[in-house]
GUZA-600647 format. One record per residue (C-alpha): residue number from 1; z, y, x; residue in one letter. Coordinates in steps of 0.5 Angstrom, whole numbers, plus 500, padded with zeros to 3 digits. Layout:
N
NUM  Z  Y  X  A
...
END
This chain:
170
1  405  279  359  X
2  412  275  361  X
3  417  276  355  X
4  425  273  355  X
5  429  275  349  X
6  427  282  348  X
7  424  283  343  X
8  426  291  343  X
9  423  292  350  X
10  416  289  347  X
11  416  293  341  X
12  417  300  344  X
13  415  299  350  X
14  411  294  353  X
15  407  291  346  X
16  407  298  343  X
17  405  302  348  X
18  400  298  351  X
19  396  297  345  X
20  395  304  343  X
21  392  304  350  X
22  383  304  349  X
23  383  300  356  X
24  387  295  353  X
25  383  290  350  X
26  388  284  350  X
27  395  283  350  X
28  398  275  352  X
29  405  274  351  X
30  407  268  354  X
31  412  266  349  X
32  418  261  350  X
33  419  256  344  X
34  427  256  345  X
35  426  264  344  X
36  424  262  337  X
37  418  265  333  X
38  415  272  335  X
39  417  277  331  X
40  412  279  325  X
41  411  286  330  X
42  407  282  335  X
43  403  277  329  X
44  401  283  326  X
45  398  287  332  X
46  391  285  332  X
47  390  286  340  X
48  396  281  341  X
49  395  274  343  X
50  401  269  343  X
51  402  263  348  X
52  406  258  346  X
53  410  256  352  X
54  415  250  353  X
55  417  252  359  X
56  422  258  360  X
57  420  259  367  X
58  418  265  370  X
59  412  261  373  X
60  410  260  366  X
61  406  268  366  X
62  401  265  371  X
63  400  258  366  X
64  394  261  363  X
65  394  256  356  X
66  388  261  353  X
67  382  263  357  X
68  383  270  358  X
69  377  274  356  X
70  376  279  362  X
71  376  278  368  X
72  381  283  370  X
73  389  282  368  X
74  395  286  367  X
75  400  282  369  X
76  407  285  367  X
77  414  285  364  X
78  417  286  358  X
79  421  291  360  X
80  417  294  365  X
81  416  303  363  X
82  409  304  363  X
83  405  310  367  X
84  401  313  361  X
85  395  310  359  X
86  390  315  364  X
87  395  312  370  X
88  394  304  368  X
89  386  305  367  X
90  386  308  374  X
91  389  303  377  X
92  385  298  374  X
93  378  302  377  X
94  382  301  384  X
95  382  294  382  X
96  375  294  380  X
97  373  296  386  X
98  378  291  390  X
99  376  285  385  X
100  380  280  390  X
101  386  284  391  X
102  392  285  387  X
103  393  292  385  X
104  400  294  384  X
105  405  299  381  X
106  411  296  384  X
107  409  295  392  X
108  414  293  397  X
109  414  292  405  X
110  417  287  410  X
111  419  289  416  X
112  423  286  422  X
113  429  291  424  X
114  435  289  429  X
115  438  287  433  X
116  439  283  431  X
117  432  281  428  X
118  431  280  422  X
119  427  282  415  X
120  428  288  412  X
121  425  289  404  X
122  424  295  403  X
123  423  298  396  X
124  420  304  398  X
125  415  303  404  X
126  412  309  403  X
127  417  313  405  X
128  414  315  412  X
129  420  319  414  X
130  423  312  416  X
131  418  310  419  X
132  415  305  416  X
133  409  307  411  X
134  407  299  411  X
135  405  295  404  X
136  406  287  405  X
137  408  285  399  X
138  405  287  392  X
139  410  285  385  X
140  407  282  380  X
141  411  286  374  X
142  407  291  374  X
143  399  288  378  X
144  392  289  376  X
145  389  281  378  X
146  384  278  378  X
147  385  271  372  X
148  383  267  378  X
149  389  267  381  X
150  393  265  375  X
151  390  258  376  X
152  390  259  383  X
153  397  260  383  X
154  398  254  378  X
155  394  250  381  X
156  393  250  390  X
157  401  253  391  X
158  403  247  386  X
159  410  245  390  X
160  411  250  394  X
161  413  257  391  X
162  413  254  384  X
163  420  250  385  X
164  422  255  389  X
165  421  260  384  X
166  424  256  379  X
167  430  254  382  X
168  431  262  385  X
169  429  266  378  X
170  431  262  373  X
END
């Protein structure tokens, strides 16, 4: 779970919620020195693993320092509202049966629109009355993943969305 100064969002409704959930085995917070300690919520959760990062960059949920213990991750924002806990495990089924797909909650489509042509982002690509019903993107604020892309990402796209990324969202 990516985290930015807001303590209150993990305790009521990432942190907090996530773990009253049964398919919840663990919950990462990537946690950014300058942010200060982890409130004593978090230490005292016993599904919670913190992560140390030096770092405040938004690439830095995919730095993975503690090698998770499933396969399947749940890459999420802090102040994400969550569907209830029979939605996230359904979406985590679905991505069982995908295990080399992202499984998201938040898809989004690209789509050429003109003249003159250009790209269009659509936050509602389903939406068939505009004709479009085309996902191509897959957010990870809220995605089912497999923990391979976590070194994926840091390791083979190194250079080329990391900079960007850092420099774009920071």
């Amino acid at each position: 779970m990516n985290s930015w100064k807001r303590n209150e969002a993990l305790e009521v409704s990432s942190v907090g919620y996530l773990s009253k959930c049964e398919g919840t085995h663990q919950i990462e917070v990537v946690w950014c020195d300058e942010q200060g300690e982890p409130p004593e919520f978090l230490l005292a959760n016993p599904k919670v693993v913190i992560e140390h990062h030096k770092l405040n960059s938004l690439n830095e949920r995919f730095n993975v320092i503690t090698e998770p213990e499933t396969k399947g991750i749940l890459s999420i924002d802090d102040d994400i509202i969550y569907p209830c806990c029979e939605a996230l495990d359904n979406a985590f089924f679905w991505w069982v049966h995908s295990l080399d797909l992202m499984v998201t909650f938040q898809p989004r489509g690209v789509i050429w629109m003109g003249p003159p042509r250009r790209l269009a982002y659509l936050k509602d690509p389903a939406n068939r009355n505009k004709g479009f019903g085309v996902y191509s993107l897959a957010l990870t604020s809220a995605a089912f993943l497999h923990h391979d892309y976590m070194d994926y990402y840091m390791q083979d796209l190194k250079g080329i969305i990391i900079n960007i990324v850092h420099v774009l969202t920071n």
